[in-house]
C-alpha positions in Angstrom: -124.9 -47.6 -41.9 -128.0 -49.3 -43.9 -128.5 -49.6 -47.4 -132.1 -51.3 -48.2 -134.9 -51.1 -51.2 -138.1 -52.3 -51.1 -139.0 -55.8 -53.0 -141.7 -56.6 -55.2 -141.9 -59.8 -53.8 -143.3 -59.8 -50.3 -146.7 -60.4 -52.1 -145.8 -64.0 -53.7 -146.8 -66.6 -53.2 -144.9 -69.0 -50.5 -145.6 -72.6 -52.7 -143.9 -70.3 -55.5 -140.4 -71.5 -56.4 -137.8 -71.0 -59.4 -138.7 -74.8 -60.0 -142.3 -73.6 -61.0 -140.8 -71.1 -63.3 -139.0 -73.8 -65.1 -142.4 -76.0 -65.4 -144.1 -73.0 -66.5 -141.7 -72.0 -69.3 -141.4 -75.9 -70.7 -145.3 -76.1 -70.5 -146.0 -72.4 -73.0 -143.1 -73.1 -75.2 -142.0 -76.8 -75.4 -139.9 -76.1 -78.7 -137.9 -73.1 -77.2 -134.4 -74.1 -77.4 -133.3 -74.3 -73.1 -129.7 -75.9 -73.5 -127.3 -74.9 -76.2 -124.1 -77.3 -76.7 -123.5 -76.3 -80.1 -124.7 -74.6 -83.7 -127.0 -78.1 -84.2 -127.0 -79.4 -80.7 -130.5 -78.2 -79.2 -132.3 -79.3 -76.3 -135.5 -78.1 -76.0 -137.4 -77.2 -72.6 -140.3 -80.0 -73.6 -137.8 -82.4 -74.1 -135.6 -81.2 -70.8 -138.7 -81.4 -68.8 -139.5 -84.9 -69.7 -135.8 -86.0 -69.0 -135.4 -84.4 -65.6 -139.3 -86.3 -65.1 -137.7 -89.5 -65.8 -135.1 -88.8 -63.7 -136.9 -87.6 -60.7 -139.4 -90.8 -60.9 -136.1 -92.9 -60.5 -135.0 -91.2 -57.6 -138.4 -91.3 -55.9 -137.7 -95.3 -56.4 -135.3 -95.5 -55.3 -136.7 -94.1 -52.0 -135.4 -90.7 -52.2 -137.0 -89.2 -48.8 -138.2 -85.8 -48.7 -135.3 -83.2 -48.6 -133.1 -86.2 -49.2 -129.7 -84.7 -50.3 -128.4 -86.2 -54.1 -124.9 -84.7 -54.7 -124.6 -84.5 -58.5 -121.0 -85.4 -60.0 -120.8 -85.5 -63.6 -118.8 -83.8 -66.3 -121.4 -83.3 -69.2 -123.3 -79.7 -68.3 -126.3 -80.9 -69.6 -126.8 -84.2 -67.1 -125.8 -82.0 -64.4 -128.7 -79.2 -65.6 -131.2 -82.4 -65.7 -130.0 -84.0 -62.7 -130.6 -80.4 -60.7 -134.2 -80.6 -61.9 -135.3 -83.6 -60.9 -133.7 -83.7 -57.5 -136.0 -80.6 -57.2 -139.0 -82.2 -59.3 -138.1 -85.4 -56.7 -138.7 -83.0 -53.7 -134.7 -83.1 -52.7 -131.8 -80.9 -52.2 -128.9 -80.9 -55.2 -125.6 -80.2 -54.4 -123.3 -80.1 -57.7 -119.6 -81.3 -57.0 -116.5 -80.9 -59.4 -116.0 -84.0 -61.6 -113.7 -82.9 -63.8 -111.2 -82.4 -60.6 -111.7 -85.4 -58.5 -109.7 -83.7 -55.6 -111.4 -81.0 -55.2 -114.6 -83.2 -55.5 -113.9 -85.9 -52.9 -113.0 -82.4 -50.7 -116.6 -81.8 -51.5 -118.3 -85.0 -50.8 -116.6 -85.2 -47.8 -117.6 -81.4 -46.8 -121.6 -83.4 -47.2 -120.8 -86.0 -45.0 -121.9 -84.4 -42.1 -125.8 -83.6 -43.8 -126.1 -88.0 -44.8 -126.4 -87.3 -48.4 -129.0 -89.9 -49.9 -127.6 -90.2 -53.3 -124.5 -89.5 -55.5 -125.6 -89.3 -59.2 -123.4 -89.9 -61.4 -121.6 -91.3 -64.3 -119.7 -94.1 -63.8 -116.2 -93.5 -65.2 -116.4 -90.5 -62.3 -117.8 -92.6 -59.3 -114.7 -94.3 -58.2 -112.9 -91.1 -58.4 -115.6 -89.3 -56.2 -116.8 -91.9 -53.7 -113.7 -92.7 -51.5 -114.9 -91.5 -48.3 -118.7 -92.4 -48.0 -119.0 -96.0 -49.3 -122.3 -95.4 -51.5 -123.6 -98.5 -53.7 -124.5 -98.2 -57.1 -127.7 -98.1 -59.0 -128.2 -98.4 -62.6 -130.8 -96.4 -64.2 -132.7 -97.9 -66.7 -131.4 -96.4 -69.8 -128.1 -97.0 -68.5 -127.2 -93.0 -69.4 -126.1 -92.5 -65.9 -125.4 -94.6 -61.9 -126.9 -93.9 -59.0 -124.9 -94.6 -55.4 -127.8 -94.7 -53.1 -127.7 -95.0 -49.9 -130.0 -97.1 -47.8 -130.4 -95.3 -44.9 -132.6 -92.2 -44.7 -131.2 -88.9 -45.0 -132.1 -85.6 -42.9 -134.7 -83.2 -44.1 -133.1 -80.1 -44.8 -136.3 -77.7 -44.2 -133.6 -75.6 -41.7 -131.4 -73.4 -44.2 -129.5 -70.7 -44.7 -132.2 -69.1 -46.9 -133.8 -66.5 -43.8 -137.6 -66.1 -43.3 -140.1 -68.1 -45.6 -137.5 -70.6 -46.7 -140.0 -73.4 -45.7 -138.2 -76.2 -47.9 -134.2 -76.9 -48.6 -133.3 -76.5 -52.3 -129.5 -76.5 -52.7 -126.9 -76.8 -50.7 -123.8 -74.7 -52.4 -119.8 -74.3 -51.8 -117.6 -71.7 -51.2 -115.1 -71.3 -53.8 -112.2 -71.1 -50.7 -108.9 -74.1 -50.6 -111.5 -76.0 -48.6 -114.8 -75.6 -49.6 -118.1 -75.3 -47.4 -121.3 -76.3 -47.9 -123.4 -73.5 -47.5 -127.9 -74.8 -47.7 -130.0 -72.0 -49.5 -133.4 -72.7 -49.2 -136.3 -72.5 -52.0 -137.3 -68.7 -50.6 -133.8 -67.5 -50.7 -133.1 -69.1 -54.3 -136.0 -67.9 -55.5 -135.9 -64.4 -54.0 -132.5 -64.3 -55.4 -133.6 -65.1 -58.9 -136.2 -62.0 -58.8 -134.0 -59.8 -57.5 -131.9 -60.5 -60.6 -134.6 -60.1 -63.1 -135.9 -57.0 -61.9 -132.2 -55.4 -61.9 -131.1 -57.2 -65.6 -134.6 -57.8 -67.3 -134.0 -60.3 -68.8 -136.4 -61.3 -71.8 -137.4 -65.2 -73.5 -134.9 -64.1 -75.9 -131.8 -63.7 -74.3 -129.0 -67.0 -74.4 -126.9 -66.6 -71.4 -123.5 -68.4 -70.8 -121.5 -69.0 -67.4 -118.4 -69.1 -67.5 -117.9 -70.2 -63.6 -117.3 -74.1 -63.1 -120.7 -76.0 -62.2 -120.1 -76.5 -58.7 -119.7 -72.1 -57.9 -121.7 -70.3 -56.9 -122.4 -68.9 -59.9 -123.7 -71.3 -61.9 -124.9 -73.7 -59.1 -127.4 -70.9 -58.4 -127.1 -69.1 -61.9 -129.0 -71.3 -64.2 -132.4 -69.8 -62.9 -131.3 -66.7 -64.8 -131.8 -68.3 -68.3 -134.3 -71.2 -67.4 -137.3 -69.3 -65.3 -136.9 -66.4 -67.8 -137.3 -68.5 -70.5 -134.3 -67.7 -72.1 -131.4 -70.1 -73.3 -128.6 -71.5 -71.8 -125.2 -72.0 -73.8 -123.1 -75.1 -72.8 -119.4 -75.2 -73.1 -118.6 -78.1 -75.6 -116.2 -80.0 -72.2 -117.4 -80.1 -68.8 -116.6 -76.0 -67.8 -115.2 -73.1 -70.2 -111.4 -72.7 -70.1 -110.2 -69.8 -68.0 -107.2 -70.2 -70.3 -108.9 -69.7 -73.8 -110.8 -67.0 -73.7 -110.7 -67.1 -77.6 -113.2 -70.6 -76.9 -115.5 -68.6 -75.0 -115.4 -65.9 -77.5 -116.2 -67.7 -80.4 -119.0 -69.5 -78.8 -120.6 -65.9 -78.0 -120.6 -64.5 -81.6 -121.9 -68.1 -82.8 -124.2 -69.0 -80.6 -125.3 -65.4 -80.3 -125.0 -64.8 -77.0 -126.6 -62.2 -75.4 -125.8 -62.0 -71.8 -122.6 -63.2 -70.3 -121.5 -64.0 -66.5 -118.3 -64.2 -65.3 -115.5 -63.0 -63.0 -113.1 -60.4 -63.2 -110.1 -62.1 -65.0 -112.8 -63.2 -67.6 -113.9 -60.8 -68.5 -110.7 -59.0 -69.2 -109.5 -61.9 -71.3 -112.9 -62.0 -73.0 -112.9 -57.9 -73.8 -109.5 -56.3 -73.3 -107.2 -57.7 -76.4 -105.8 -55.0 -78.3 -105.8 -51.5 -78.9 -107.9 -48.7 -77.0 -110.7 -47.9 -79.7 -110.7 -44.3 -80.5 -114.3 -42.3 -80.9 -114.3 -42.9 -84.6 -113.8 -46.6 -84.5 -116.7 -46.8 -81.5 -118.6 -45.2 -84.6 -117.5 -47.5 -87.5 -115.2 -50.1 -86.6 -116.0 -53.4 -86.3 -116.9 -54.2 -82.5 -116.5 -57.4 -80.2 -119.3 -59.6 -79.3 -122.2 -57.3 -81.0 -124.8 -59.8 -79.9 -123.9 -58.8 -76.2 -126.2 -56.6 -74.5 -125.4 -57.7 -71.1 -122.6 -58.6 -68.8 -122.4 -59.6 -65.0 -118.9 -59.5 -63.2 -118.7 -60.9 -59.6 -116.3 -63.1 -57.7 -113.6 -60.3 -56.8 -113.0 -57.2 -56.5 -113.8 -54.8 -60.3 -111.8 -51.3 -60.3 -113.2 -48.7 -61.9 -110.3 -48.1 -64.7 -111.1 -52.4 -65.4 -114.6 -51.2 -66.0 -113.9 -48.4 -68.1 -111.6 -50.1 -70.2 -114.1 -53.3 -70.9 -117.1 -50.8 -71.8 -115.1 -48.5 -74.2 -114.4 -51.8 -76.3 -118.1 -53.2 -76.6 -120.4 -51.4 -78.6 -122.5 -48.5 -76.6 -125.6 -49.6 -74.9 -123.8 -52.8 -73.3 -125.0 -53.2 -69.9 -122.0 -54.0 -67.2 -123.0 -55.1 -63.9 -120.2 -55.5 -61.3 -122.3 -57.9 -58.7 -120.9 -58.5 -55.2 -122.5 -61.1 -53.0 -122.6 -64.4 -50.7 -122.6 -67.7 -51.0 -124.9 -67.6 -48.2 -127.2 -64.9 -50.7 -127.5 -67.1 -53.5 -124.4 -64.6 -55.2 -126.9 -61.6 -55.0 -126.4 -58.6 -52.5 -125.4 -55.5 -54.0 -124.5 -54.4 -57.5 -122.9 -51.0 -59.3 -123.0 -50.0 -62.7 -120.9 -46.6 -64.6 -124.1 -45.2 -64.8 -124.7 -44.8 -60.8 -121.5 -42.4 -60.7 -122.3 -39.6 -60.9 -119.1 -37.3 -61.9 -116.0 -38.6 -63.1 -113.4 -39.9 -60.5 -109.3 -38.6 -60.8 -107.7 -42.0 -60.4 -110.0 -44.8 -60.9 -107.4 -47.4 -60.3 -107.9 -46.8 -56.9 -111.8 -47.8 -56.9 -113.2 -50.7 -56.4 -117.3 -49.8 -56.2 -120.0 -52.1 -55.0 -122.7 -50.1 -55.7 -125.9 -49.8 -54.2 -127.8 -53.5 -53.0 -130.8 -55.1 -54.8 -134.3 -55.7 -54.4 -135.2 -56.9 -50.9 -131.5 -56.4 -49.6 -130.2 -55.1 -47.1 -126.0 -53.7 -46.3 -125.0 -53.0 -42.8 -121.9 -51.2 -41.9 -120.6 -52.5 -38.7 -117.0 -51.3 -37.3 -116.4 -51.0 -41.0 -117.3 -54.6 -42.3 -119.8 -55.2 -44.8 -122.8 -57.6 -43.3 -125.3 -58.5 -45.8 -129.4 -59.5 -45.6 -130.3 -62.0 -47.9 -133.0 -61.5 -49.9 -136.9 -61.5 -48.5 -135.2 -61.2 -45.4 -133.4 -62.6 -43.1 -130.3 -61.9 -40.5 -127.5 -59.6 -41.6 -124.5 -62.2 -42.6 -121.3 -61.1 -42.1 -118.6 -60.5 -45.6 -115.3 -60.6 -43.6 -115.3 -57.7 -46.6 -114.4 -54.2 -45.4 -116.8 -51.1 -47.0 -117.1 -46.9 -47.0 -120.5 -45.4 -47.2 -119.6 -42.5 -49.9 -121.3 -39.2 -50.0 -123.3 -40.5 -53.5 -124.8 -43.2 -51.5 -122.6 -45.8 -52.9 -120.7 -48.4 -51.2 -116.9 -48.9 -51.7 -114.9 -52.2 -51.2 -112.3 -51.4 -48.6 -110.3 -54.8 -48.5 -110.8 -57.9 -46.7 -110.2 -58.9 -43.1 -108.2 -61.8 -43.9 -105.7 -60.2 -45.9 -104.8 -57.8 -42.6 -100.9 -58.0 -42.2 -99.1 -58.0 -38.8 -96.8 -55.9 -38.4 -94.8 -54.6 -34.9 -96.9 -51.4 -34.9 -100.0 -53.2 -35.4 -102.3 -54.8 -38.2 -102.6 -53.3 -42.1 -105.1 -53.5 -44.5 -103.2 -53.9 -47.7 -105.9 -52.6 -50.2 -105.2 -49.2 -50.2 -101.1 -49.7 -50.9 -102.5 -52.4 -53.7 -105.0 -49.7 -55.2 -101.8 -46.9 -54.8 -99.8 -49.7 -56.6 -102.4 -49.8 -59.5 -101.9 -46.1 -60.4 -98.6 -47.1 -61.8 -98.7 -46.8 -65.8 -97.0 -50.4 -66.0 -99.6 -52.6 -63.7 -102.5 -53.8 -64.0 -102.4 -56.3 -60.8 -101.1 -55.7 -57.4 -101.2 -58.1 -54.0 -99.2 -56.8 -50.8 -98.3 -60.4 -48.7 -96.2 -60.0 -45.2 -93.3 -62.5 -45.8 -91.1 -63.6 -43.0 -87.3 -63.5 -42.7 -84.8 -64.4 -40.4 -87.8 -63.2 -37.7 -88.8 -59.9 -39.8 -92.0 -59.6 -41.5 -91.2 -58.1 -45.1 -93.8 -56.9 -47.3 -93.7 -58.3 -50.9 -95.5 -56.5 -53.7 -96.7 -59.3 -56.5 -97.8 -57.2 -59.4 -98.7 -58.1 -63.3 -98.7 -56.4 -66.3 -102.3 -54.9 -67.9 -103.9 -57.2 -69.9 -103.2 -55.3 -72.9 -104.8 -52.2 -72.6 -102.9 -48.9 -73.5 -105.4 -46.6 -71.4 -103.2 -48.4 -68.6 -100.4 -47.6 -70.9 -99.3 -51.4 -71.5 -95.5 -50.4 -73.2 -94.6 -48.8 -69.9 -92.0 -52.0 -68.5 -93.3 -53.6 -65.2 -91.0 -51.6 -62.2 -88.1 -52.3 -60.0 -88.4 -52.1 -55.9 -86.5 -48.7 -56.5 -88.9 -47.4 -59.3 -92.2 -48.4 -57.4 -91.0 -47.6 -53.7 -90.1 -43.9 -55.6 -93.5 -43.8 -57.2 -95.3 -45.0 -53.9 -93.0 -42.7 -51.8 -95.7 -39.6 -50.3 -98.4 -42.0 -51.0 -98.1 -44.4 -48.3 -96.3 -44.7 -45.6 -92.9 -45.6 -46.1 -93.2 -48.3 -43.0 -95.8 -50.2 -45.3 -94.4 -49.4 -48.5 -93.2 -53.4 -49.9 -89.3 -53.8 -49.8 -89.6 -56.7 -52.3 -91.4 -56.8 -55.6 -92.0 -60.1 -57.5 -93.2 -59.9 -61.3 -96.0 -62.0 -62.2 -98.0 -63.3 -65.7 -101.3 -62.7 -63.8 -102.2 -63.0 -60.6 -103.3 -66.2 -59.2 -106.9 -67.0 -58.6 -109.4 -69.6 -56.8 -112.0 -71.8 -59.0 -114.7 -68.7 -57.9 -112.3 -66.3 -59.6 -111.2 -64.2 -56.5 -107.4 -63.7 -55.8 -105.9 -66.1 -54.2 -103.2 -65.1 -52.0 -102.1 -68.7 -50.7 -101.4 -69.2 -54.1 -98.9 -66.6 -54.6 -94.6 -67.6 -54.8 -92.2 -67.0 -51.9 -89.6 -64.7 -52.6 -86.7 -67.4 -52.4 -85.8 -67.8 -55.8 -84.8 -65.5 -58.7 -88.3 -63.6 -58.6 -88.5 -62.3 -62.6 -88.9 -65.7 -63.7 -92.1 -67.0 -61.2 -95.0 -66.6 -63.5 -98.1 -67.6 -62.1 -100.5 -70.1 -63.9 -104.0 -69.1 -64.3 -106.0 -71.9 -63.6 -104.5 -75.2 -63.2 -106.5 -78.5 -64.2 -107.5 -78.6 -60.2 -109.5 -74.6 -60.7 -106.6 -73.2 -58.7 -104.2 -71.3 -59.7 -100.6 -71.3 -58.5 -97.1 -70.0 -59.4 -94.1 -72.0 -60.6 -90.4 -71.4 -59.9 -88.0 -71.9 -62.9 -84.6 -71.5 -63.6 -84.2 -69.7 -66.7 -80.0 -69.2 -65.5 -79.5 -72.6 -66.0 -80.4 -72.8 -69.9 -78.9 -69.6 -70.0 -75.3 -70.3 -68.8 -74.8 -73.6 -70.7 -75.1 -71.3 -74.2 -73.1 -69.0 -72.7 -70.2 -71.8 -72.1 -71.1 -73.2 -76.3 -71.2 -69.6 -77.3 -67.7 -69.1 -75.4 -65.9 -72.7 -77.5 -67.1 -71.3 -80.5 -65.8 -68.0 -80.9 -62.5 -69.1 -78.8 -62.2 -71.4 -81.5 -62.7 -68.9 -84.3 -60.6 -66.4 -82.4 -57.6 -68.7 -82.4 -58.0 -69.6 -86.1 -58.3 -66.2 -87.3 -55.5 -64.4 -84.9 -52.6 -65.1 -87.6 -55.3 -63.3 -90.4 -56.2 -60.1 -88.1 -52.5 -59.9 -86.3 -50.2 -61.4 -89.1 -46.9 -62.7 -87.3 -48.0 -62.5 -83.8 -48.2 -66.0 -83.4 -45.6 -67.2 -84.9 -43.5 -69.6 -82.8 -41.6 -71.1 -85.3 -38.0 -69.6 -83.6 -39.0 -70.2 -80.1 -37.3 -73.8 -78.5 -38.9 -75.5 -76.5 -41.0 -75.4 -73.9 -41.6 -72.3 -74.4 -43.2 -72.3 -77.7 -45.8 -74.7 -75.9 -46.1 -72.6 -72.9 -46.4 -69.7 -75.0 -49.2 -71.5 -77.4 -51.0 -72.0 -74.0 -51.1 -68.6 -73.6 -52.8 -67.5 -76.9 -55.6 -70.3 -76.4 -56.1 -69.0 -73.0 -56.2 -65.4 -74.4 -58.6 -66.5 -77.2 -60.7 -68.6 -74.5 -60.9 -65.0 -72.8 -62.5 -63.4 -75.8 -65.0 -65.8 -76.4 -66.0 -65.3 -73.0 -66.1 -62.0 -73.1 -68.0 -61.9 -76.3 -70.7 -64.5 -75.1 -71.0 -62.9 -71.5 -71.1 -59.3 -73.1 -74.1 -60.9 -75.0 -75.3 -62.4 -72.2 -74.3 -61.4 -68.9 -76.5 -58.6 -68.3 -79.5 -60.4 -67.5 -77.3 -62.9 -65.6 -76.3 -60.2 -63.0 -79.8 -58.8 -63.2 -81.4 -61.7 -61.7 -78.6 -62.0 -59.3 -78.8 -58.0 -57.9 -82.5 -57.7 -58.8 -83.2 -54.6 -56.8 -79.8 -52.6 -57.7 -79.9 -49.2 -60.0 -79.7 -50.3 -63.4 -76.9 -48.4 -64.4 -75.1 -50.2 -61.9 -75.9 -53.3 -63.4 -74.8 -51.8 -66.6 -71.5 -50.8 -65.5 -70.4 -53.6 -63.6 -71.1 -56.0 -67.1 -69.4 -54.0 -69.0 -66.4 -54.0 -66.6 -66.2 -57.6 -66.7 -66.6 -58.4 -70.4 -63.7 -55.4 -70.9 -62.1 -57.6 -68.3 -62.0 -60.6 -71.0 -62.0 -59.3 -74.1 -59.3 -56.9 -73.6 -56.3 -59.8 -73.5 -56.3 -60.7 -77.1 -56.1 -57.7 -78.4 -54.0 -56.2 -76.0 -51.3 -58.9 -76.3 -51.1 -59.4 -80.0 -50.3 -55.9 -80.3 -47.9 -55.6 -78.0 -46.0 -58.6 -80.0 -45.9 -56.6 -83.2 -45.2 -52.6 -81.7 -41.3 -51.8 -81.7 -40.2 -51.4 -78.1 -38.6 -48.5 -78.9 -42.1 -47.0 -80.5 -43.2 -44.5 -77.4 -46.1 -42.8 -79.5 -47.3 -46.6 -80.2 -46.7 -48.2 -76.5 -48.2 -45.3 -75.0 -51.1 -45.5 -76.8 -51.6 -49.2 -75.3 -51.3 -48.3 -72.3 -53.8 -45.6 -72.0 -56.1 -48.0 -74.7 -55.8 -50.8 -72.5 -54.4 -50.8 -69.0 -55.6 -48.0 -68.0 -59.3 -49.3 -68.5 -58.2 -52.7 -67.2 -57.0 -50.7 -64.1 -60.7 -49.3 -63.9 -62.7 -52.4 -65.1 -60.9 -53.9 -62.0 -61.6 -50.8 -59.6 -65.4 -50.8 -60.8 -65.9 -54.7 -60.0 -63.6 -54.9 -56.5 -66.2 -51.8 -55.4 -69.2 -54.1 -56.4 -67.7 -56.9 -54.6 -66.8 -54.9 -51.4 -70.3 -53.6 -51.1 -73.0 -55.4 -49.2 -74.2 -58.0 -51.1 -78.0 -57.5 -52.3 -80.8 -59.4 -50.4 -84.6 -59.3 -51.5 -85.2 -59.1 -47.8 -83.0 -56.3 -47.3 -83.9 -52.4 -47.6 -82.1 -49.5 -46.7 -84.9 -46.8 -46.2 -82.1 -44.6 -47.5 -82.2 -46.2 -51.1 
């Protein structure tokens, strides 16, 4: 199968590149406003222009070659947006590494080592966290803003990229967002056959002030400034060195202050941005106040978008708001295809299930082959290979199938889990869903991670996130039971990569107590990972102070509720101290019982996570009736006349009995198999 449309741009020029579009715009309006850092904090393209100028003249003396690579390693946006321009004003090739994460920086630099980069520009508090593997010296720049490592020796001329016919010149060389990143170089053609694909799909205006949420070294925004700054258009700086995945209220602000218009980001961002609250009914899309009113545009790509997602973040902006779920390459410049609400054209039963590419853009090309998505860059080019899966639909569009990587082994074979994650989705409580293969004890188990919506009632957010039994029941005539998960692990959110795809290394092991393993979204090195924690431990130490307390109040107030049934004043010794023993040890039994009947249930839950929860019930209740039945029972045996059978049968059946049963209900419990996350019966 081949998807393909016909580009506007065959007929430009081949000198023309998104660098010219920059010139152009700071040459017809010097006072337009190109960076945006805050309300008062306005640089405009004259000015950026003439710093970039002063930049690239430094370079070039410092004997920057032609297509001499300068990696760029700074956390303040706006040096890195300069330094871009004048490595390309300079006639070199920028490559923008993560400052604000040293490690995954250094991984970075040392990803360039095999291309001789010429230069690392930088600042200097970040150079000795950067430079640990290439041994650059250091030049300082005249105004002192800003150090140069330089070094001497010539670097390659990187005229032979990744950017397919016409790219005559090297522009950038960018990195996958994967553990260990790759540099991919994307010639001057591709970038700028990238950028007018863009505009012709988004039309974007002089107007518009666009912010990135993406980190400066992805994808992007190492390729996405060209959206704002050769449209003439503004771009909105975060006030650190990259937007918080973890504050969305930050980036939120910033958009209805700064008046932002269009907004890029990945799928977990734009939930956070969009879906907080209530499902607006058609009245308040009418009348009530809306989020974001200066939007008109937003572009989602680094991961897979479901339809349902979609549906939920439109229904909250006001109508007319544009929402473009983009899928593409590194190797693409981040363009390829791209699908909109619009392009469907009837309504779909269970959009959790979809995940919809679309159709691709101007001057690309998608090739299905043996079911895997290859895609041609823009103004041509080879087909590159996704390691995505797609369907060719009857409506012409295409559909995300899953990923090649994420195939499980099993003894019958290989799995793609997408289609059990998509089935997965459909349940009222989840909004997330990974399948892993886990192995145990020389079995491969398949472990469901799932997360709660992010708030959204058409997902119906009160329904409670499921047990194995509840989501093997709703998954049962679905899927095959031989790849329906035996294990399911509850998370926050689902962990993601600093490119904002899903990161499946990142997810827990099932080893521990597995209610208790949120993940965290986006840790201070852009990956995300999950934590293990022991919420049992706090939990059993105020059971233990909860337990001296009321044994201590129980003892004090025993003469009050049972007058006279303490009373050892005629009983010799040692009795009378064996005897007191007793009613401490009785009342010690109460306060148990009272704490654990408080708190046990969630104790044994952890413990049989996976059992019926009536089960559960039962077996607590059996062992705080186990505890707290002693005192009681005891103290009114000391007061009843022996001779009283109405009374003394009455405790019996009151209390032995149920002792009797408590006892039966826990030994049954005990007897039975004990419960393993790796282990399930097909029969349960």
């Amino acid at each position: 199968m081949t998807q393909g449309s016909e580009s506007v741009r065959s007929t430009q020029g081949t000198t023309d590149t998104v660098l010219h579009h920059f010139e152009r715009w700071a040459r017809d309006t010097p006072e337009a406003p190109a960076l945006i850092a805050g309300p008062k904090n306005l640089l405009p393209y004259g000015v950026l222009d003439a710093r970039a100028n002063r930049l690239a003249h430094h370079l070039l003396a410092c004997g920057l070659p032609p297509g001499g690579l300068v990696a760029i390693g700074t956390t303040q946006p706006a040096e890195i947006v300069v330094g871009i321009l004048a490595v390309l004003k300079a006639g070199g090739v920028y490559a923008v590494l993560d400052a604000e994460a040293p490690r995954t920086g250094r991984r970075q630099l040392a990803a360039l080592q095999s291309l001789a980069p010429f230069a690392l520009l930088t600042h200097a508090p970040h150079r000795a966290a950067l430079d640990t593997a290439l041994g650059l010296r250091a030049i300082r720049t005249d105004d002192g803003a800003a150090e140069i490592a330089a070094r001497p020796a010539h670097a390659p001329d990187l005229t032979e990229t990744a950017g397919g016919a016409g790219a005559t010149a090297g522009a950038a060389v960018l990195f996958t967002a994967g553990a260990e990143p790759r540099p991919v170089p994307v010639g001057h053609a591709l970038l700028l056959a990238a950028h007018s694909g863009w505009t012709e799909l988004a039309r974007p205006t002089p107007q518009d002030r666009h912010l990135i949420t993406a980190r400066p070294d992805v994808t992007a925004f190492a390729a996405g400034w060209t959206r704002a700054l050769c449209t003439g258009g503004s771009l909105v700086l975060p006030p650190g060195p990259s937007w918080p995945s973890g504050n969305p209220q930050q980036v939120r602000t910033a958009v209805d202050v700064r008046k932002v218009t269009v907004v890029h980001t990945d799928p977990a961002g734009i939930a956070a941005l969009v879906i907080d609250g209530p499902r607006p009914t058609a009245a308040d899309r009418r009348t009530g106040p809306r989020r974001l009113r200066s939007l008109r545009l937003a572009t989602v790509t680094g991961d897979r978008l479901h339809l349902d997602e979609l549906d939920a973040v439109h229904v909250r902006l006001r109508p007319g708001v544009r929402i473009l779920n983009v899928y593409g390459l590194t190797e693409t410049a981040g363009v390829g295809t791209c699908f909109e609400l619009p392009q469907l054209p009837a309504p779909v039963s269970e959009p959790e299930r979809l995940s919809l590419l679309g159709t691709p853009f101007a001057g690309c090309e998608v090739h299905l082959r043996d079911g895997e998505i290859h895609l041609a860059p823009p103004g041509g080019g080879d087909a590159i290979p996704t390691g995505d899966l797609g369907v060719s639909r009857p409506d012409g569009l295409l559909e995300y199938a899953g990923r090649i990587r994420d195939r499980i082994p099993l003894q019958a074979g290989h799995f793609d889990p997408h289609a059990v994650e998509a089935a997965i989705r459909t349940h009222p409580g989840i909004g997330g869903a990974l399948v892993a293969g886990v192995d145990m004890n020389g079995q491969r188990r398949l472990v469901a991670y799932v997360s709660p919506p992010p708030g959204d009632p058409a997902w119906d957010a009160s329904a409670p996130l499921p047990e194995i039994h509840g989501l093997r029941d709703h998954l049962a005539g679905v899927v095959l039971k031989e790849v329906s998960p035996t294990v399911l692990i509850r998370l926050r959110a689902l962990p993601r990569n600093r490119g904002g795809q899903e990161d499946r290394s990142a997810l827990p092991l099932p080893t521990q107590p597995v209610s208790e393993r949120p993940a965290v979204h986006g840790s201070k090195f852009g990956r995300a990972s999950a934590t293990v924690t022991d919420p049992d431990g706090g939990r059993t130490v105020a059971a233990g102070c909860l337990t001296v307390v009321l044994a201590f109040l129980t003892l004090v107030f025993t003469p009050l509720v049972w007058p006279g049934s303490t009373d050892l004043s005629l009983v010799p010794q040692p009795w009378a101290a064996l005897f007191f023993l007793l009613y401490v040890a009785e009342s010690l039994a109460f306060g148990a019982g009272l704490a654990f009947l408080f708190t046990g249930y969630r104790l044994i839950e952890r413990r049989e996570r996976g059992r019926p929860p009536g089960r559960i019930r039962t077996v607590h209740l059996a062992a705080s009736y186990l505890l707290l039945a002693w005192w009681p029972q005891d103290n009114a045996y000391r007061l009843a006349a022996k001779q009283d059978w109405p009374l003394q049968a009455l405790l019996v059946y009151a209390f032995n009995i149920p002792l009797m049963i408590a006892g039966l209900i826990l030994a049954v419990h005990v007897a039975r198999k004990p419960y393993s996350p790796f282990d399930f019966e097909d029969k349960d």
